[in-house]
C-alpha positions in Angstrom: 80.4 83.9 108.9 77.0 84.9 108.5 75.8 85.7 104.9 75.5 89.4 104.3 77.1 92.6 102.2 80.6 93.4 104.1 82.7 95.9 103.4 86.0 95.0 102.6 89.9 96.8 103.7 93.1 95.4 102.4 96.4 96.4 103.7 99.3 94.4 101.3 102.5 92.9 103.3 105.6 91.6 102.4 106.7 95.0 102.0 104.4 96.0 99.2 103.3 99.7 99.6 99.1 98.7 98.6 96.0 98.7 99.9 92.7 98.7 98.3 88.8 98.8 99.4 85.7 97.2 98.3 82.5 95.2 99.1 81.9 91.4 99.0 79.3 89.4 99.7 79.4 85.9 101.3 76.8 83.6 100.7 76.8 80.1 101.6 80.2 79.2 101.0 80.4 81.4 98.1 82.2 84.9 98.1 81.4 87.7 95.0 83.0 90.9 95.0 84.9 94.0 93.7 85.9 98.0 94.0 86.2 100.1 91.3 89.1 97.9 89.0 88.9 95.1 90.6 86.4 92.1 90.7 86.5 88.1 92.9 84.8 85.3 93.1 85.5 82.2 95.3 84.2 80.1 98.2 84.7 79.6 102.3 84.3 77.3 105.1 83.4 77.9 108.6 84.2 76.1 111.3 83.3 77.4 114.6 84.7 80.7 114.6 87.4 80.1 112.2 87.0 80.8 108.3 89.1 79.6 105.2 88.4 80.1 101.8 89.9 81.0 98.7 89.1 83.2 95.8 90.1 84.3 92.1 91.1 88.5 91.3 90.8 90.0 87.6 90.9 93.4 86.5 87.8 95.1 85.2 88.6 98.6 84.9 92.1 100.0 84.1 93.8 102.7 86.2 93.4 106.4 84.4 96.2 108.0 86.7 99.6 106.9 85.4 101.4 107.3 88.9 99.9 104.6 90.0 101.0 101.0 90.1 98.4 98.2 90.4 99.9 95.5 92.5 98.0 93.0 90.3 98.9 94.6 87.2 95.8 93.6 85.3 97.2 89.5 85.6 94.5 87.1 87.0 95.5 86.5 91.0 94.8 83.4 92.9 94.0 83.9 96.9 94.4 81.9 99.9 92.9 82.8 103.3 91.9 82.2 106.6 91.0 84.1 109.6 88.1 84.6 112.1 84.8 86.3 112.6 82.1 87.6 114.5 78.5 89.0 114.2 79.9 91.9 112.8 83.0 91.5 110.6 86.0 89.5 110.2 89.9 89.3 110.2 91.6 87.2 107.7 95.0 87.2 106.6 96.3 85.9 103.4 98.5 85.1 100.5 97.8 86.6 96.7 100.1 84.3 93.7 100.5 87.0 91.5 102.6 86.2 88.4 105.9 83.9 90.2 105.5 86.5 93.4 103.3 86.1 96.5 102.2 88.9 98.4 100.6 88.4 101.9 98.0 90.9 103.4 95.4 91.6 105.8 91.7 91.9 105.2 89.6 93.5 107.8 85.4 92.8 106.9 83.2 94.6 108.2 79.2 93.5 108.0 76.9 96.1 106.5 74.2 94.3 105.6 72.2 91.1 105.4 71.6 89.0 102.5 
């Protein structure tokens, strides 16, 4: 994975109704990022074309709108994940610990710039 500014869009499994969209940026092993509530740090390996890594989620910014229902819920969220990439972006798929519940999803990276 080459280092640079991706953008970053998550689609939650397990049938959890979430997404969410943000930016990270990947930097020799090392992964910082966040969207407007959320914030990560963590690490990666490469390995040919294949990625793993792992990261940690907290909750900057809570939500105003009172329909809405944080699938993190403001608790810190450990993250597993592997996947593969190109020149361009990446796919990863992974599985979020959050509280005694894990919830799988599906990244999709996208490179925008370098770094």
């Amino acid at each position: 994975m080459k280092n640079g500014l991706y953008s970053v869009h998550i689609q939650m499994g397990d049938g959890v109704k979430g997404r969410a969209s943000g930016v990270i940026i990947a930097r020799d092993g090392f992964i910082l990022g966040g969207d407007p509530y959320f914030w990560s740090v963590g690490s990666y390996t490469v390995k040919g074309s294949a990625c793993k890594g792992e990261l940690v989620t907290n909750q900057h910014t809570p939500y105003r709108e009172s329909a809405a229902r944080p699938v993190f819920a403001g608790r810190e969220v450990s993250t597993g994940f592997s996947g593969t990439f190109k020149d361009d972006g990446a796919e990863v798929f992974g599985t979020s610990l959050v509280g005694s519940r894990s919830v799988s999803f599906r990244a999709t990276l996208r490179r925008l710039a370098d770094n």
